[in-house]
N, C-alpha and C positions, 0 to 999 in steps of 0.2 A: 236288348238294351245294354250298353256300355256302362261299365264301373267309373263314377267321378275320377278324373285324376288331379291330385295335387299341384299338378300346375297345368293354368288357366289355358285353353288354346288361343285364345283373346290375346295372352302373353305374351305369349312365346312360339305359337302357330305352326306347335308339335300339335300332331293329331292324334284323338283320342286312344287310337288303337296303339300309337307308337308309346306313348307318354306312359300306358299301362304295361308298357312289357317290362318292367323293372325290374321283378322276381323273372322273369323271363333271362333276363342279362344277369342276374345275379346268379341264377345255378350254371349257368356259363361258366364262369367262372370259377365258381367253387369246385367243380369239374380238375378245371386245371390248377388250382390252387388253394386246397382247400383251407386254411390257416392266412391267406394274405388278404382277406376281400375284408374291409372296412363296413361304413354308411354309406348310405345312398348320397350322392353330392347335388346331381340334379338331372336336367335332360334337356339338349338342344338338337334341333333341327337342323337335320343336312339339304331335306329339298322335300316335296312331296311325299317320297315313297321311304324315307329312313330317317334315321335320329342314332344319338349318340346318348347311351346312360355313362355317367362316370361315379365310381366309386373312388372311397377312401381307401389307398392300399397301405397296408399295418406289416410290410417286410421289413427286416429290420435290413439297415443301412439305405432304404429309400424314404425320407424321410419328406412330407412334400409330394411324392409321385400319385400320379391318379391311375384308377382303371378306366379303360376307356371300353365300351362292350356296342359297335353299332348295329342296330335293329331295322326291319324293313318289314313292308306290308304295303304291297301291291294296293291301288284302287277299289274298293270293296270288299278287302279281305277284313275276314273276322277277329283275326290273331295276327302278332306278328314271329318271325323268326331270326333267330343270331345272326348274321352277315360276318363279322370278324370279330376281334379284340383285338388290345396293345395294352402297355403298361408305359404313360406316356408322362413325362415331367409336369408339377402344377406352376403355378405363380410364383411359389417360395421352395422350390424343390432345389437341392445342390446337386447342380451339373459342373459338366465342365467348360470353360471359355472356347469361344470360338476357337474353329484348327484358323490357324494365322501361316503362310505359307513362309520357309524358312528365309527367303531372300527378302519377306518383309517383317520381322521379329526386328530388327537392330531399328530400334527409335529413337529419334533429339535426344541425345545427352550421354549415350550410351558409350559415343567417342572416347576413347580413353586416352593418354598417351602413349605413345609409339604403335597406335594402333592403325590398321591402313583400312579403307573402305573406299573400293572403286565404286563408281557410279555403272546404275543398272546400261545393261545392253541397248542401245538405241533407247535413252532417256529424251522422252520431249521435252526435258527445260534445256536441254544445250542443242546450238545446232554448230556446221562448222563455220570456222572464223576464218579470215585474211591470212594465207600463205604466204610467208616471205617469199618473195624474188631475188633477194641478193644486188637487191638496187636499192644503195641508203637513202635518196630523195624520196623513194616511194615507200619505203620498208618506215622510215620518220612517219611520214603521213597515216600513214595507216594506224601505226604505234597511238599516236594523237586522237583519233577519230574513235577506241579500243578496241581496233583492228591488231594483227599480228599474232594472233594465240591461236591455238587449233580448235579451241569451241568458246564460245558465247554464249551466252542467257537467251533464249527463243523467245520470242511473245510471250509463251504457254509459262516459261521460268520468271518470266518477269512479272505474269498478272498474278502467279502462285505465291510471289515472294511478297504481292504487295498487302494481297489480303488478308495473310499471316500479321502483315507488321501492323496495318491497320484496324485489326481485331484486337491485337495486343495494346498497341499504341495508339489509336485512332482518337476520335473526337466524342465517342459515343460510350466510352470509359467513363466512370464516378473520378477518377481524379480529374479528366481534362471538363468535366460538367464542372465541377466548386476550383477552380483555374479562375486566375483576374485574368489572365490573356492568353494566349496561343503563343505556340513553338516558331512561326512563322516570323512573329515579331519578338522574340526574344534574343539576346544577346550571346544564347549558350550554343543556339542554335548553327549548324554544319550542313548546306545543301548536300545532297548528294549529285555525283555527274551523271550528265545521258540523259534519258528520259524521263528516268527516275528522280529529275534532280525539282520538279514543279511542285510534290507533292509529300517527299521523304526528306530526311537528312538525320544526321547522329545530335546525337545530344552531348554536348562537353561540360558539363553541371555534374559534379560529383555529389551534389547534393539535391540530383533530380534522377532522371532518369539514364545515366551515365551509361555511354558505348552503346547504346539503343539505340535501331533505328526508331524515330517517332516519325507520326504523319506530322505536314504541316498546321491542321486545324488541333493538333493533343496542347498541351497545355498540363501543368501543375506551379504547385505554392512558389520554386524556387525560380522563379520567371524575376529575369533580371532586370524588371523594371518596378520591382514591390517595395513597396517603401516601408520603414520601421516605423509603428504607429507611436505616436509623442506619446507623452505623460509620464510618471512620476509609480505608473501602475495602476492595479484595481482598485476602486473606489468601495468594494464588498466589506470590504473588512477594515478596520483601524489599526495602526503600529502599537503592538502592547510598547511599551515603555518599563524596563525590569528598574529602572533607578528611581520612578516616582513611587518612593515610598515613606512615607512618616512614622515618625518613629517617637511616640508617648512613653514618657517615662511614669509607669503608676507609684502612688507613695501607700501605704497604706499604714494609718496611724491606729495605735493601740492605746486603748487609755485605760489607765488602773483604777480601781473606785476606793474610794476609802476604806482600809480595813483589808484589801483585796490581797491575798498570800504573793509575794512575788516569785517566781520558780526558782527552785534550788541551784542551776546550775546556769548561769546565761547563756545565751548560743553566740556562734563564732562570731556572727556580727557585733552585736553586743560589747562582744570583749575587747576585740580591735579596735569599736571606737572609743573605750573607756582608756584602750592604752595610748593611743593616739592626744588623747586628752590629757592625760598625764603627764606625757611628753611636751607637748605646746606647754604646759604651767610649768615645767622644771627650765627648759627656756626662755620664759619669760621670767622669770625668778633671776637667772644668772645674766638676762639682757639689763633687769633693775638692777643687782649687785653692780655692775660694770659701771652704769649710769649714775651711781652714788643714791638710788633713792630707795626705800626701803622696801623689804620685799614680804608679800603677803603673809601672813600665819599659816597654820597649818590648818587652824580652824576653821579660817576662812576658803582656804583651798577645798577641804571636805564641803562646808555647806555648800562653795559655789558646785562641787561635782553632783552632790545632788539635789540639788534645786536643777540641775540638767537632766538626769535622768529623772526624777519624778517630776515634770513637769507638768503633769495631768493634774499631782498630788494635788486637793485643794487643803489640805491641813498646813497652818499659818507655820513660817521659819522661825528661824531664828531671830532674823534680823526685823521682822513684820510684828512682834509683839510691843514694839515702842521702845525698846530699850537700847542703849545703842552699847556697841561692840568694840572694845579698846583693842590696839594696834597685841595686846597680851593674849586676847583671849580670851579677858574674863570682859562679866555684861557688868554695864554701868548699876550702881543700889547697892550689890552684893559685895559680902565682906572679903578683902583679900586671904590669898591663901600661898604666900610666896613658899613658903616650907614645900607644899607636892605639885607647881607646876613642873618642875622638869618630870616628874612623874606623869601628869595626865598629858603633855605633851610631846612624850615620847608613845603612850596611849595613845593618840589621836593619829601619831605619826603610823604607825600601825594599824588603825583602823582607815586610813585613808590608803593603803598597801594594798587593804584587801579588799577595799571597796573598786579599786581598779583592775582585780581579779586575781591578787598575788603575784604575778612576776614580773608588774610593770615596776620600773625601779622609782621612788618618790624619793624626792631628797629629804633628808634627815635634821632636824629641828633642835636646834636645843636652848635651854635659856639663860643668857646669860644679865643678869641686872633688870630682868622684867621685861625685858625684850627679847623678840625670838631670832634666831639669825642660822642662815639654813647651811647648810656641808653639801 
């Protein structure tokens, strides 16, 4: 009775006796190499009587290589026995490229300048051409027909050159498939002469396939019958607009409560508009001087500055207790005191100085007969 082998003969239709000789093939091998035999890789059949085991060879610099160990067993033999080995490349082994014979190594492109490259010995793309005779009526003709040269394009050069150009340039290309039309009908297009002239021609579209031969059915974008699609552009998106922008001015009001401390020091706003303010009343004072009509107190210039900044204030003025306020200064009831106005109005004139922050300039007041009349 036979030992199972690992692979089916149903499989692979290695036969029982061959499939099991794998330690068979393996001391083969170790024989001749005792450090490079791998894993078993697997076992295929050459014919009836043999099979081939291959191993994983672990030499260093063949990286990839297999052992190859073929086995054989005759028709009713019990065992089988070695036949040969090799140590032969796998799928992914580095080899070297084909030997390529020296008169065929120089390929498209390789042309350099000033470089020379005769054509092979008896090449079938040329064969010979029309020999001058030294008779211009006939030597003309010939010239015409591309007669005159000592070799010409053969059949063999002419079906060679077409299927180059028609692979490159043909109709079965991704550009000339998404093509509005063909080279045939476009305007760029250049027949070529001779035979060649039904099916070929150059392309003079520097923004197509420039100094190309193309076939006649190729085709791309820059086919000179495409028209530039109208409109104004894509509809995807909307024009930002950078100028539609508005622009709110926020005010933001402070209101003081009664009683409420006011800060020691006003901020810059504050003060410019206080001097601002001063300035418009010492102008209007000197546009009333000029005008002959009389110009405010000084009294009245302090209450009017603040009754503008405390405007939130609700605690009653001056002028709101009913009493009314003479062109002097003093309120209507109260007994005169001509002896210390120039005193409390030069006081006043001073406290309205500093009420506009100290270095706003206030004109100066003084009394002359009970009237005030400013400097």
């Amino acid at each position: 009775m036979y030992a199972v082998s690992a692979v089916s003969v149903s499989e692979s239709g290695v036969r029982p006796v061959l499939a099991d000789a794998a330690e068979v093939a393996r001391r083969a091998l170790v024989e001749l190499e005792p450090h490079g035999v791998g894993v078993h890789l697997g076992v295929t059949a050459e014919d009836e009587t043999a099979a081939t085991h291959r191993f994983e060879a672990s030499l260093p610099g063949y990286r990839g290589w297999q052992w190859a160990v073929v086995v054989a067993a005759p028709p009713g033999a019990e065992s089988a026995t070695v036949s040969e080995s090799a140590l032969l490349p796998g799928p992914d082994a580095l080899i070297a490229p084909d030997f390529i014979p020296w008169e065929q190594r120089v390929r498209p492109g390789d042309l350099g300048p000033g470089d020379l490259l005769a054509p092979p010995t008896d090449d079938p793309r040329l064969v010979p051409g029309y020999v001058a005779t030294g008779d211009p009526v006939v030597d003309d003709i010939a010239r015409e027909v591309g007669l005159g040269r000592v070799q010409v394009l053969s059949l063999e050069g002419r079906v060679d050159a077409a299927q180059r150009w028609y692979l490159e340039y043909g109709p079965d290309t991704e550009m000339a498939k998404a093509a509005p039309s063909t080279c045939g009908l476009c305007g760029f297009y250049v027949p070529l002469a001779g035979a060649l002239r039904e099916s070929f021609g150059v392309c003079a579209n520097a923004m197509g396939a420039d100094g190309h031969v193309v076939h006649v059915e190729y085709g791309c974008g820059a086919h000179s019958d495409v028209v530039a699609p109208s409109g104004n552009g894509s509809p995807r998106y909307e024009a930002f607009d950078d100028h539609a922008v508005e622009y709110v001015q926020v005010r933001v009001a402070v209101a003081q409560s009664v009683g409420e401390q006011a800060p020691a020091e006003p901020s810059l706003t504050d003060q410019e508009t206080a001097e601002a303010e001063a300035v418009e009343a010492a102008a209007a004072e000197q546009v009333a001087l000029a005008e002959g009509a009389a110009p405010e107190s000084a009294a009245e210039v302090v209450a009017a500055e603040s009754q503008t900044a405390d405007a939130g204030d609700p605690s009653p003025a001056a002028g709101e207790s009913g009493q009314a306020v003479t062109e002097s200064g003093q309120v209507a009831g109260e007994p005169d005191q001509s002896g210390s106005d120039q005193a409390d109005h030069v006081e006043q004139s001073s406290d309205a100085r500093d009420a506009v922050g100290g270095d706003a300039e206030v004109p100066a007041v003084e009394v002359e007969h009970g009237s005030p009349v400013a400097r």
